[in-house]
C-alpha positions as CSV (number, residue, x, y, z in Angstrom):
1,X,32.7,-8.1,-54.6
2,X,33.2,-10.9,-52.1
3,X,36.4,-13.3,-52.9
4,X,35.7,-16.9,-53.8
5,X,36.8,-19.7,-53.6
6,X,35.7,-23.7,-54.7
7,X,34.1,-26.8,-52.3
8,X,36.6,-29.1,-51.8
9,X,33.9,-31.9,-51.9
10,X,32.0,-30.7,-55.1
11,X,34.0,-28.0,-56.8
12,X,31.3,-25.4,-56.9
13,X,31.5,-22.0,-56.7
14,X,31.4,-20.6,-53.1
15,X,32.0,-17.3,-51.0
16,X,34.9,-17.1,-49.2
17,X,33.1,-16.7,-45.5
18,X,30.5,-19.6,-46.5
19,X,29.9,-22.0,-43.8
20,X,28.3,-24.4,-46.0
21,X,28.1,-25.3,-49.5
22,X,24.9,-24.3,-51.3
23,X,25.5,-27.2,-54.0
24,X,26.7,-30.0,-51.8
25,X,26.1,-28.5,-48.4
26,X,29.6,-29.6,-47.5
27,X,30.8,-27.6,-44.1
28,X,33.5,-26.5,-46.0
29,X,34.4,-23.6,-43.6
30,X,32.8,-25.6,-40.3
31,X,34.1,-27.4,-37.4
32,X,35.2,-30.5,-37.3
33,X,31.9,-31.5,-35.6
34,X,30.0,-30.2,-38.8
35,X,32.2,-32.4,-40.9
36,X,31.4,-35.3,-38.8
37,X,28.2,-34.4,-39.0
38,X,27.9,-34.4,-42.8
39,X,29.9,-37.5,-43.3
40,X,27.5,-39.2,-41.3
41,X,24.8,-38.3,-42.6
42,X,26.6,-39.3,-45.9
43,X,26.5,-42.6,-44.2
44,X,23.1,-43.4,-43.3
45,X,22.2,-42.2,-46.8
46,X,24.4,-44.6,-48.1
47,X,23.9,-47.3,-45.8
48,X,20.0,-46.9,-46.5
49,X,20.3,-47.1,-50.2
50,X,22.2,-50.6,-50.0
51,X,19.7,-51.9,-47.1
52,X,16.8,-50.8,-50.0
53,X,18.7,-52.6,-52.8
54,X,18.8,-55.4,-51.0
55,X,14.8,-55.7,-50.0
56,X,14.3,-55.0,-53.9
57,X,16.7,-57.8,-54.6
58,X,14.1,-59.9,-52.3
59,X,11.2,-59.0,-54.6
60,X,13.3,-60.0,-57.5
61,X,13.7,-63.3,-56.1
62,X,9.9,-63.7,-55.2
63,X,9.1,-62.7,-58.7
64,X,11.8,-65.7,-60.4
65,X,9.7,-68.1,-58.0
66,X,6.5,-66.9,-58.9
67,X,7.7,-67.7,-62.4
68,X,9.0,-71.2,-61.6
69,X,6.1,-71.8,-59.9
70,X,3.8,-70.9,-62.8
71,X,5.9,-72.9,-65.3
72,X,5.8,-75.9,-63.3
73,X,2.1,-75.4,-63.0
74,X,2.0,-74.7,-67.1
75,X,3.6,-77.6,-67.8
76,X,1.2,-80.2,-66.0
77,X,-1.5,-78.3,-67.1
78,X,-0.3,-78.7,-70.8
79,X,-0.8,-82.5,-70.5
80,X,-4.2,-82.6,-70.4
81,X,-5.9,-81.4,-73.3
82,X,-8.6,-79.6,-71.4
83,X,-6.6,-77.7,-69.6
84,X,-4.1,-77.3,-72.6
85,X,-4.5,-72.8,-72.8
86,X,-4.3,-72.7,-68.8
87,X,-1.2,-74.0,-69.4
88,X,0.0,-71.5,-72.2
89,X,-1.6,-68.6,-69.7
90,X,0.7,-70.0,-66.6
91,X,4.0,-69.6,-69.2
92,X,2.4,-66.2,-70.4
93,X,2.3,-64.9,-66.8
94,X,5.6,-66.7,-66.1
95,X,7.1,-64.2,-68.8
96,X,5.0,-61.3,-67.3
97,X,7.0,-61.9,-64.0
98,X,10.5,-62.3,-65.7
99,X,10.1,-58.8,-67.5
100,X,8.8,-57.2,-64.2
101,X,12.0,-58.9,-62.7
102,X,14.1,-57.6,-65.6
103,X,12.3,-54.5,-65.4
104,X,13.4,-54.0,-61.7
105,X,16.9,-53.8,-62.4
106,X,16.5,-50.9,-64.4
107,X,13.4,-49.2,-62.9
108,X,12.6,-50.6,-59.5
109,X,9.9,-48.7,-58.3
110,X,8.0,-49.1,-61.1
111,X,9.1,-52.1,-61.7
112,X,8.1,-53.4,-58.3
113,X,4.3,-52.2,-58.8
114,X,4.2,-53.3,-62.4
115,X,4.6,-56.7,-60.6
116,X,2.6,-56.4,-57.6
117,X,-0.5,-55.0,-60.0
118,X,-0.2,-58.1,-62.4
119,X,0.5,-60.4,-58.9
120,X,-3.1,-58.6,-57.7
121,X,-4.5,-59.1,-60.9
122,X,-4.0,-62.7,-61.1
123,X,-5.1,-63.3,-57.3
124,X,-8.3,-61.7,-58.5
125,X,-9.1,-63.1,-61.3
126,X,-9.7,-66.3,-59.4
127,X,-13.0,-65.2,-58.2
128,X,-14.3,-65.9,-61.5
129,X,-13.3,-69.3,-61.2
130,X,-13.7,-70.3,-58.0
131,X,-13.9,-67.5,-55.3
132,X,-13.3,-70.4,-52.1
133,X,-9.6,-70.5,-54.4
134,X,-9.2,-67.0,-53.1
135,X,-8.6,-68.5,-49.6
136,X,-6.1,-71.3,-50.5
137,X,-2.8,-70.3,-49.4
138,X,-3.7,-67.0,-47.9
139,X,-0.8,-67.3,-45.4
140,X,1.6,-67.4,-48.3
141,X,-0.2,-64.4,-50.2
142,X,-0.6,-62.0,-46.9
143,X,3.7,-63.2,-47.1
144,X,3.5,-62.0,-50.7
145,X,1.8,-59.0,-50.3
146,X,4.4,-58.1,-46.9
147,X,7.5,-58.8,-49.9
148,X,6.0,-56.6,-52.1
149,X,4.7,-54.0,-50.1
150,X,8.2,-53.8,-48.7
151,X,9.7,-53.9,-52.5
152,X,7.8,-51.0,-53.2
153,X,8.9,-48.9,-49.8
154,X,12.5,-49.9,-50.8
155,X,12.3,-48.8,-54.0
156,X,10.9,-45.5,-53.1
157,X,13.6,-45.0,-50.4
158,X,16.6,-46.0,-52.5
159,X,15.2,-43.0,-55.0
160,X,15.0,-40.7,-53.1
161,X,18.2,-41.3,-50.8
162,X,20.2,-41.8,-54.4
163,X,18.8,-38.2,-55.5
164,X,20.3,-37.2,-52.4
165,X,23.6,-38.4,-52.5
166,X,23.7,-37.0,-56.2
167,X,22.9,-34.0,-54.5
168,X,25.4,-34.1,-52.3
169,X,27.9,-34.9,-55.0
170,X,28.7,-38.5,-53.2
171,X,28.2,-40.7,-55.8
């Protein structure tokens, strides 16, 4: 039986003449250069998951306008009695996109295309109103679609680079 020893990154078990870590895939009997080599990838990995959370902090901010903008929009539409329940929808949605932003904290891929979906949804629906509305502003929904679309991308990266780390037994 081969002697043992543990990772001095993750504590696992590993044989004696191991290279490599099969937990953590720490070079804990490698060369300097395969240190450097896993620290940095360490690094990007780390570095990628912080330039993620910070694009999925953008599409947190997009959503808490989106809901300003739909309470301000609620509100004049509550003063006119004709237009009295598009004015309770525009606060309804406005708490749809406050719970998708909440909801991004804790799951943000999910939470991002919970948002983009309803965001879609509401663009859409238009059509049945007016379909020439559909047009209006399309150079700040393409800009909306790019925040979200990149939201989502994020979202996906930071959870699979997080796995990763955890993997790795870095955070």
């Amino acid at each position: 039986m081969e002697n043992s020893s543990q990772c001095s990154n993750c504590q696992s078990i590993i044989i004696e003449n191991a290279v490599f870590c099969p937990q953590c895939g720490y070079p804990e009997n490698g060369t300097e250069q395969d240190i450097s080599k896993y620290n940095y990838s360490l690094k990007i990995k780390k570095d990628l998951v912080e330039d993620s959370k910070k694009k999925i902090k953008n599409v947190k901010i997009l959503l808490y306008v989106i809901a300003g903008i739909n309470v301000v929009v609620g509100l004049f539409l509550l003063m006119d009695s004709v237009t009295f329940v598009d004015g309770i929808s525009s606060f309804v949605a406005a708490a749809v996109f406050i719970g998708c932003a909440i909801w991004v904290n804790n799951q943000p891929l999910t939470g991002v295309i919970a948002a983009f979906v309803f965001w879609l949804l509401l663009q859409l629906s238009v059509i049945f109103i007016d379909p020439a509305m559909l047009f209006q502003g399309i150079i700040l929904k393409v800009i909306f679609i790019g925040i979200f679309i990149k939201g989502i991308l994020s979202a996906n990266d930071a959870k699979k680079y997080t796995a990763q780390l955890k993997e790795m037994k870095a955070i």
